[in-house]
C-alpha positions in Angstrom: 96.2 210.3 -1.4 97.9 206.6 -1.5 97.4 203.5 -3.7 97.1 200.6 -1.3 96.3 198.2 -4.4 99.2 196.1 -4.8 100.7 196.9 -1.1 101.7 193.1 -0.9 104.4 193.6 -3.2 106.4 196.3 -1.5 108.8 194.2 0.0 109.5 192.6 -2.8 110.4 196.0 -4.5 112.4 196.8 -1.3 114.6 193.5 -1.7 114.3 194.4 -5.4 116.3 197.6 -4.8 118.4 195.9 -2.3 117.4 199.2 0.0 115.9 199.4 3.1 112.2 199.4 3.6 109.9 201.7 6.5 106.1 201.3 6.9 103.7 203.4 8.7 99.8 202.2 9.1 97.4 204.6 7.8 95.5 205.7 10.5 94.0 209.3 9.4 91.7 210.4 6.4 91.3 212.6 4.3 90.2 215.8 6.2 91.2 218.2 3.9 90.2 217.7 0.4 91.1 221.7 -1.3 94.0 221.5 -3.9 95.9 223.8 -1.2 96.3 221.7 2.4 96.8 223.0 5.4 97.7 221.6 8.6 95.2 219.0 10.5 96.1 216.7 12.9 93.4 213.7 11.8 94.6 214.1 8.1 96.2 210.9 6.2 99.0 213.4 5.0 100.2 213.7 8.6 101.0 209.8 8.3 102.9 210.9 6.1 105.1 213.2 7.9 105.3 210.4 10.8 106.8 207.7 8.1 109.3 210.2 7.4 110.2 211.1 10.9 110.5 208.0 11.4 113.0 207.0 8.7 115.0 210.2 9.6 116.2 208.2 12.4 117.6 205.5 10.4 118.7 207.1 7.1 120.2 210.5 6.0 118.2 212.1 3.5 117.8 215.1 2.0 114.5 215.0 -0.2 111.5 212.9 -1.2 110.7 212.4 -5.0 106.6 212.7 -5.9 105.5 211.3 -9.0 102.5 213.6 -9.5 102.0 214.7 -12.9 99.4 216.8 -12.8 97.8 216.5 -9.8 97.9 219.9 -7.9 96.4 217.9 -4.7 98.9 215.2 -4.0 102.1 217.7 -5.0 100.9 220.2 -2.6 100.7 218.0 0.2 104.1 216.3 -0.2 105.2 219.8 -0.3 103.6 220.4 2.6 105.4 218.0 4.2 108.6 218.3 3.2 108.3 222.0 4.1 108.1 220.8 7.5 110.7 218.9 7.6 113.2 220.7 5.6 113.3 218.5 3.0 113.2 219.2 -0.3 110.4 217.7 -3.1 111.7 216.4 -6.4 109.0 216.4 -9.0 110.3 215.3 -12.2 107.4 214.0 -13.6 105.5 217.2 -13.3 103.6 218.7 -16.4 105.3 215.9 -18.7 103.9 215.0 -21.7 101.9 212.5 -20.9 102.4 209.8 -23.9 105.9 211.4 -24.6 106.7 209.8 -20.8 104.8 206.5 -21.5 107.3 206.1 -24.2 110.7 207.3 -22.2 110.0 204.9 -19.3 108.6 202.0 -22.1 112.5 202.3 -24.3 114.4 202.7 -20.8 113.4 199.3 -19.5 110.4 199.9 -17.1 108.6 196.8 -16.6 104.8 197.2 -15.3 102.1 195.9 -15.0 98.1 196.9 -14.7 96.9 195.9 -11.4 94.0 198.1 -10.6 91.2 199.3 -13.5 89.0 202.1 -12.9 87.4 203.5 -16.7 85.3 203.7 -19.7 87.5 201.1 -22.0 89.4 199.3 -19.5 88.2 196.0 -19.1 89.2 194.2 -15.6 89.3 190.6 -17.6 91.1 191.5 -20.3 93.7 194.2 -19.4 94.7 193.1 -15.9 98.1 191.8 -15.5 99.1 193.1 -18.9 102.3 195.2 -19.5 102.3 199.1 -19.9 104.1 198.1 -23.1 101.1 196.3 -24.5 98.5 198.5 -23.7 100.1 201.5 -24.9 97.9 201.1 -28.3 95.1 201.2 -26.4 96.0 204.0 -23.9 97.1 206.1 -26.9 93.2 205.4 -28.7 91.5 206.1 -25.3 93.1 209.0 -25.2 92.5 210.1 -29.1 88.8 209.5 -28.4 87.6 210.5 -24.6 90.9 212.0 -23.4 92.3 209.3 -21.5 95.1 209.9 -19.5 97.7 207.8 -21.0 99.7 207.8 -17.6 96.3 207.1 -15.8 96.6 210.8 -13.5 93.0 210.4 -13.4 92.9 207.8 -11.6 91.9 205.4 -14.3 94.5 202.7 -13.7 97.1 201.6 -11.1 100.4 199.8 -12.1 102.8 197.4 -10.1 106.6 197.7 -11.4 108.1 194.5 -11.5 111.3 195.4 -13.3 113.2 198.5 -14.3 117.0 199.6 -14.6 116.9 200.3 -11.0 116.2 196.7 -9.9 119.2 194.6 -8.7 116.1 191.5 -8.9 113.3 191.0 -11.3 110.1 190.3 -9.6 107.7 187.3 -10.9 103.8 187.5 -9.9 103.1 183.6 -9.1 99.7 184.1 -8.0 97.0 186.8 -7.8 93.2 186.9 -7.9 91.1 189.5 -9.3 88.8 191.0 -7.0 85.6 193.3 -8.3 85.1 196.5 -6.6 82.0 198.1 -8.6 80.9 196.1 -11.2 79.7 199.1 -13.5 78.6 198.7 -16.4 80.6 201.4 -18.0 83.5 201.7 -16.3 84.2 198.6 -13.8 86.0 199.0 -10.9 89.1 195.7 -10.2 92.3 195.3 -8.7 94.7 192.2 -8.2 95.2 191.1 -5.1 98.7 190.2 -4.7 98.7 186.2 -3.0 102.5 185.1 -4.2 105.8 186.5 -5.5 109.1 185.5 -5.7 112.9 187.8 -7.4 114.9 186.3 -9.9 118.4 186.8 -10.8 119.3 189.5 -13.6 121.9 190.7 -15.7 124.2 193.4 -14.3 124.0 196.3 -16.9 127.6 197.5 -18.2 128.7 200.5 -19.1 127.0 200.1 -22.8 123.7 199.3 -21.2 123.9 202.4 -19.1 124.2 204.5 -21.7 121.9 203.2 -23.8 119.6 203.8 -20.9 120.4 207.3 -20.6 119.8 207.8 -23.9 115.8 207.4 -23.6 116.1 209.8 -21.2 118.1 212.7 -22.5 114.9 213.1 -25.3 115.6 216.0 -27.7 112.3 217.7 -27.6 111.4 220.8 -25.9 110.6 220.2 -22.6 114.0 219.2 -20.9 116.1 220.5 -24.2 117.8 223.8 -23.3 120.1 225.8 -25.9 122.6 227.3 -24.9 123.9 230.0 -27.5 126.2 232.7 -26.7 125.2 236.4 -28.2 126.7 238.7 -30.6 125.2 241.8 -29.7 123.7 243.5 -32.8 123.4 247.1 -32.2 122.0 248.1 -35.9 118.8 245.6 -35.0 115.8 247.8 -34.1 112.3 246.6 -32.6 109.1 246.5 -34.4 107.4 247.4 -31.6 106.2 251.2 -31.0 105.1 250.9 -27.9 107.7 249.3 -26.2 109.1 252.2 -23.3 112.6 251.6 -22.1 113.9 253.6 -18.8 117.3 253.4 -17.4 118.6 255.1 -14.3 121.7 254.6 -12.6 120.6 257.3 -9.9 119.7 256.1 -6.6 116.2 256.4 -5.2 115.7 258.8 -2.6 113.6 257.9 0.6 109.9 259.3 0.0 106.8 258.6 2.0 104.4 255.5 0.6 102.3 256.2 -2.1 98.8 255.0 -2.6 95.9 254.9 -5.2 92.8 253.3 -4.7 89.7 252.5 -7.1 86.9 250.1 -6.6 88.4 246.5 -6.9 92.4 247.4 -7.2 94.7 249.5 -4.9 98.4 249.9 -5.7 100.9 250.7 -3.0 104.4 252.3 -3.5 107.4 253.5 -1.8 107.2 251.5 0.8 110.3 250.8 2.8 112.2 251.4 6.7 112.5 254.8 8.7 115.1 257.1 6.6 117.0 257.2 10.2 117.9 253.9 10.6 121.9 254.5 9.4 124.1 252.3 7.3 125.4 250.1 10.5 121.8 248.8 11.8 121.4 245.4 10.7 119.6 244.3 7.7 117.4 242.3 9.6 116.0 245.4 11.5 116.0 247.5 8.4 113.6 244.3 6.6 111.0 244.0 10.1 110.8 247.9 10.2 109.6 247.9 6.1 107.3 245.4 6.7 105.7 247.2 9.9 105.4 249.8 7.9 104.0 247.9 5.0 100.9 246.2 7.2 100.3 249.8 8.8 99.6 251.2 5.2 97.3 248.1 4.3 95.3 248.9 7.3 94.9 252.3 6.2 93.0 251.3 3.8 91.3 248.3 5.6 93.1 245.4 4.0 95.5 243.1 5.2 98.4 241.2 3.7 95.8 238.3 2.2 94.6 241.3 -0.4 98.4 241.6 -1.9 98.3 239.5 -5.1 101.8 241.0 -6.8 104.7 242.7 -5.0 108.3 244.6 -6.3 111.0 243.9 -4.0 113.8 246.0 -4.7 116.8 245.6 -2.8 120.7 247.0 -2.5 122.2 244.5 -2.6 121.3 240.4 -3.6 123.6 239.1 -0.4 120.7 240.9 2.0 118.4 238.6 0.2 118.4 235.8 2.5 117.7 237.9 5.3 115.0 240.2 3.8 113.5 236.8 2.5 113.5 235.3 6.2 111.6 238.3 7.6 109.3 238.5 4.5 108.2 235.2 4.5 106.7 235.9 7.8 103.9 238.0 6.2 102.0 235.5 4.5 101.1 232.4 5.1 100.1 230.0 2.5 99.8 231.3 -1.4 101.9 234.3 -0.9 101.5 236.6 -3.5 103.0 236.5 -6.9 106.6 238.4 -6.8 109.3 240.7 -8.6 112.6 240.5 -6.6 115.8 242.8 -8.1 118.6 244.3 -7.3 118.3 247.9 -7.7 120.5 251.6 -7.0 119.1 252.5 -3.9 120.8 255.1 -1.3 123.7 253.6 1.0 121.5 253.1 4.0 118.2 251.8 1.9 118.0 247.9 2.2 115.0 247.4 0.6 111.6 248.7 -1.0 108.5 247.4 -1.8 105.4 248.3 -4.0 102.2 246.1 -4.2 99.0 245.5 -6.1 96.0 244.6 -4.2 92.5 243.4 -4.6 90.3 245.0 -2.4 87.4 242.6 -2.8 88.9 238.7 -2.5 88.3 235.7 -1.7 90.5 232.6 -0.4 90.5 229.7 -3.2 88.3 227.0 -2.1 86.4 228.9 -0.1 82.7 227.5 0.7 81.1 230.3 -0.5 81.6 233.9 -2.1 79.7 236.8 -0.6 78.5 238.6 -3.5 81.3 241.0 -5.2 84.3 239.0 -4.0 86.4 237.6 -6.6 87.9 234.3 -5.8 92.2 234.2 -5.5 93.6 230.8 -7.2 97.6 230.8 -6.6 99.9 228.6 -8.3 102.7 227.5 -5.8 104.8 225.3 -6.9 107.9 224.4 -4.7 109.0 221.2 -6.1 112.3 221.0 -7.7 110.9 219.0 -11.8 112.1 219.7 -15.3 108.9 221.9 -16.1 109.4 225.6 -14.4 112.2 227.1 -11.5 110.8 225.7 -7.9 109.8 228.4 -5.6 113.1 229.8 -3.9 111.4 232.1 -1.7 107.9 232.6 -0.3 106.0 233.8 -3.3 103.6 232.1 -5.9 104.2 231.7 -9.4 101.2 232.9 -10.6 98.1 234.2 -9.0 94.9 234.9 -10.4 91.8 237.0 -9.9 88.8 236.7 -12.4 90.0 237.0 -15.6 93.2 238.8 -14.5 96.7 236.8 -13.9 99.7 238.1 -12.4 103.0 235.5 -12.9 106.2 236.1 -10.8 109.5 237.8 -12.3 111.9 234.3 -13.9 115.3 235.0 -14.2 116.7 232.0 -16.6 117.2 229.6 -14.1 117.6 225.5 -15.3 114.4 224.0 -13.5 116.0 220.6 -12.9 119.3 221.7 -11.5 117.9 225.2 -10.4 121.3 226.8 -11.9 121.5 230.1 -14.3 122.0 229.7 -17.6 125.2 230.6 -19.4 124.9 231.3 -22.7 124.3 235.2 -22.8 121.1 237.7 -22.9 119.8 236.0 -26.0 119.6 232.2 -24.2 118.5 233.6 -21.0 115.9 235.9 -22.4 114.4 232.5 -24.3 114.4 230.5 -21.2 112.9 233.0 -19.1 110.2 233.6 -21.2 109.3 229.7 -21.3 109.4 229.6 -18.0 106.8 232.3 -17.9 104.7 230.3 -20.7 104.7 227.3 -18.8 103.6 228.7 -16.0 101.0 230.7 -17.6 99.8 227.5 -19.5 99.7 225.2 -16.3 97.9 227.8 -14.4 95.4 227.9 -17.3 94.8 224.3 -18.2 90.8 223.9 -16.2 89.9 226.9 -17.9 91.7 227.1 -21.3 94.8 227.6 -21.7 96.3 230.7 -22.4 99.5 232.2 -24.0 102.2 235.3 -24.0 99.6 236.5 -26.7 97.1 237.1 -23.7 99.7 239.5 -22.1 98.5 242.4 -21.0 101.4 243.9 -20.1 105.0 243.0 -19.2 108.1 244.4 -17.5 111.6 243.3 -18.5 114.9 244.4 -16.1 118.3 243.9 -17.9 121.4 244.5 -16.8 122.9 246.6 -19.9 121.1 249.2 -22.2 121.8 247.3 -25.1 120.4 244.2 -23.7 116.8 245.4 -24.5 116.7 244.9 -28.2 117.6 241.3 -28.0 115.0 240.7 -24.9 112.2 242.9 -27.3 112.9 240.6 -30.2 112.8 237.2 -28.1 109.7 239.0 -26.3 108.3 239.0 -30.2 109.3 235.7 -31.6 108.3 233.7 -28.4 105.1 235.3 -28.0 104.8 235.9 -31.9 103.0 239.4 -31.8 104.6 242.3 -33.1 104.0 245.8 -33.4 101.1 245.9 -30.3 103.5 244.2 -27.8 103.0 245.7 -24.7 106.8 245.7 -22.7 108.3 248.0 -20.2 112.2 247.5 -20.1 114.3 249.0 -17.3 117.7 249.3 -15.4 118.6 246.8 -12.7 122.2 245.1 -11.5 120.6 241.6 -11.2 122.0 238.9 -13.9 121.2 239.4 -17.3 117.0 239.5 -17.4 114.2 239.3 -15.2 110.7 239.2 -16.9 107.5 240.0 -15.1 104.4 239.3 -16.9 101.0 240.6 -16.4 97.8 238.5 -17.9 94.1 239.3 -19.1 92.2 236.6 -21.1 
């Protein structure tokens, strides 16, 4: 979970920074070694959690940056933490391109060097000590011929930053000693140990500087680039598609007992919602705890609990209930909720919410020791870091979950991942950016296994807010997916802004 190599220098980089500085010793381990962690009280993460507390008492903060690119393991359990804390988890880095990032923080001024070696082509003689900047050749081959990871995520380097725009001090290495871990004969294990260091004096940026800065990190390329276009609606344009099934209806839906059906693996559950005689003044609160009683009294009918629900549709009256309903939701599942669809929807005037599921009736937790024979093993995607790649979790839901060879991914509304703000630009911007949310998504889910595409879609469902909205939403369904004529896309009514997609996968 932590890089001790190179620990001598931290209080260099805290005088470096000119900010304040709080240690914690390390006294747990690593108990808990699934991608998804949960609570243990011997665990190294819980240090963790104490260093923070402990800060807290010093400094006012409000969240705690993670530099994970890909590594599901260390995210989740920063997440973890700050859960628990109420803090919030920036992860900027996450799902960058890895070579495209080497070269943002190379041009913006970063400063590091190689301190710890741990792979096939990384010689501890030759290559520590030496700048990110020089080795980048030599990342960029390893990479081209045993996929390297150019930003060493798999562990096969460790860097010590001794300058960078952020420093008010440069730091200069006087002395070090290189120390041999594992002396393989492949892929030798050494780290420099740190023995001497001292900051010089550097150059205050100006304005100029700044913005040169900023300019290496405002890249034009398609990971942070959003358009924003405003839309002309077209009325005379016409999908390709014949079997795309549109459905508006402005009517409000009546209260109707649950509806169930069942086959071997899969059971769908509709309808579900609060006693028809709770009237208009009973709180929402109530209305939310009585839907969900009724919810887990259904599931035991048919011997399953809320750990089988792997997609829900909340529909609700009105959004400014959504807090509320989301507080009592959450309460159902504990971690790697389900995969969900939340709109705004006409229901009747004392209706708060209603809720239909899909459920696997034979599953198993992911990481589990063992599957009994039958069960199919549930992998969720939960991201709740705030990064530049996809929206963070807002709510307790999963982006994506996935059962065999069938994935369910969560309704995106076009949301801007790094500021977690709605796009303006009209139905034609929003549709693009919620369908690369859902292809991101998709593809991160995806990446151990292959990774798949909006071509893999099964079957999707697309709410807009305006009839005429569903011929620019079928058209960027077709261009970002590039199918047309078998697409596969339910449109429908709903009040919430612009579009919500929901996407359902089979690869």
């Amino acid at each position: 979970m932590y890089q001790t190599v190179g620990h001598e220098a931290v209080e260099c980089i805290a005088k470096a920074l000119e900010l304040p500085l709080y240690r914690h010793m390390i006294v747990g381990k690593a108990e808990r070694l699934g991608k998804t962690y949960v609570f243990k009280a011997n665990d190294e993460v819980e240090d963790l959690l104490d260093l923070l507390r402990k800060a807290r008492l010093h400094v006012e903060f409000e969240g705690v940056a993670a530099g994970a690119i890909l590594s599901d393991y260390q995210r989740s359990r920063v997440e973890s933490v700050c859960s628990r804390l109420g803090l919030q988890c920036l992860a900027y880095l996450w799902q960058r391109d890895q070579s495209e990032l080497m070269r943002e923080m190379v041009s913006a001024g970063m400063d590091a060097i190689v301190i710890k070696t741990a792979a096939f082509g990384l010689d501890p003689e030759k290559h520590l000590g030496k700048t990110i900047k020089s080795l980048c050749p030599h990342f960029s081959k390893l990479n081209d011929e045993f996929g390297f990871h150019v930003c060493g995520e798999g562990g096969e380097y460790e860097t010590l930053v001794t300058d960078c725009p952020l420093f008010k001090h440069k730091m200069v290495i006087d002395n070090s000693e290189l120390v041999m871990h594992s002396n393989d004969a492949f892929a030798p294990v050494a780290y420099l140990k740190i023995s001497a260091a001292h900051l010089e004096e550097k150059p205050q940026l100006v304005s100029d500087d700044v913005e040169l800065i900023l300019s290496h990190l405002r890249p034009q390329q398609d990971f942070l680039f959003i358009e924003t276009k405003e839309t002309t609606l077209d009325m005379t344009r016409s999908c390709t598609s014949r079997t795309l099934r549109i459905h508006f209806d402005s009517t409000p839906h009546m209260f109707a007992s649950p509806r169930s059906r069942v086959s071997q693996q899969w059971a769908w559950l509709c309808g579900v919602t609060h006693s028809e005689t709770l009237d208009v003044a009973i709180p929402v609160e109530t209305k939310a705890s009585d839907a969900l009683r009724n919810l887990t009294d259904q599931l035991l009918a048919l011997s399953l609990r809320p750990a089988h629900v792997v997609l829900v549709y909340l529909y609700v009256r009105c959004l400014a209930d959504f807090q509320t309903i989301n507080a009592c939701y959450k309460t159902l599942f504990d971690i790697n909720p389900p995969a969900r669809v939340c709109v705004e929807v006409g229901l009747q005037e004392n209706q708060a919410l209603v809720i239909d599921c899909l459920l696997c009736r034979d599953i198993s937790e992911e990481g589990a020791s063992s599957l009994r024979e039958g069960l199919v093993e549930k992998k969720a995607m939960h991201v709740q870091s705030i990064s530049h790649w996809a929206p963070a979790n807002i709510g307790p839901y999963s982006q994506a979950v996935q059962l065999g060879s069938t994935v369910c991914v969560a309704g995106q509304i076009a949301l801007i991942p790094g500021s977690m703000t709605l796009l303006s630009g009209g139905i034609e911007s929003q549709a693009r950016l919620s369908l690369r949310h859902t292809s991101r998504i998709l593809a991160a889910h995806s990446a151990e296994t292959g990774r798949m595409t909006l071509q893999h879609v099964v079957q999707g469902v697309c709410y807009v807010t305006r009839q005429e909205y569903s011929v620019v939403a079928q058209t960027q369904w077709q261009e970002s997916s590039d199918r047309s004529g078998d697409d596969h896309l339910v449109g429908c009514g709903a009040s919430l802004r612009d579009v919500v997609l929901y996407c359902l996968f089979n690869y």
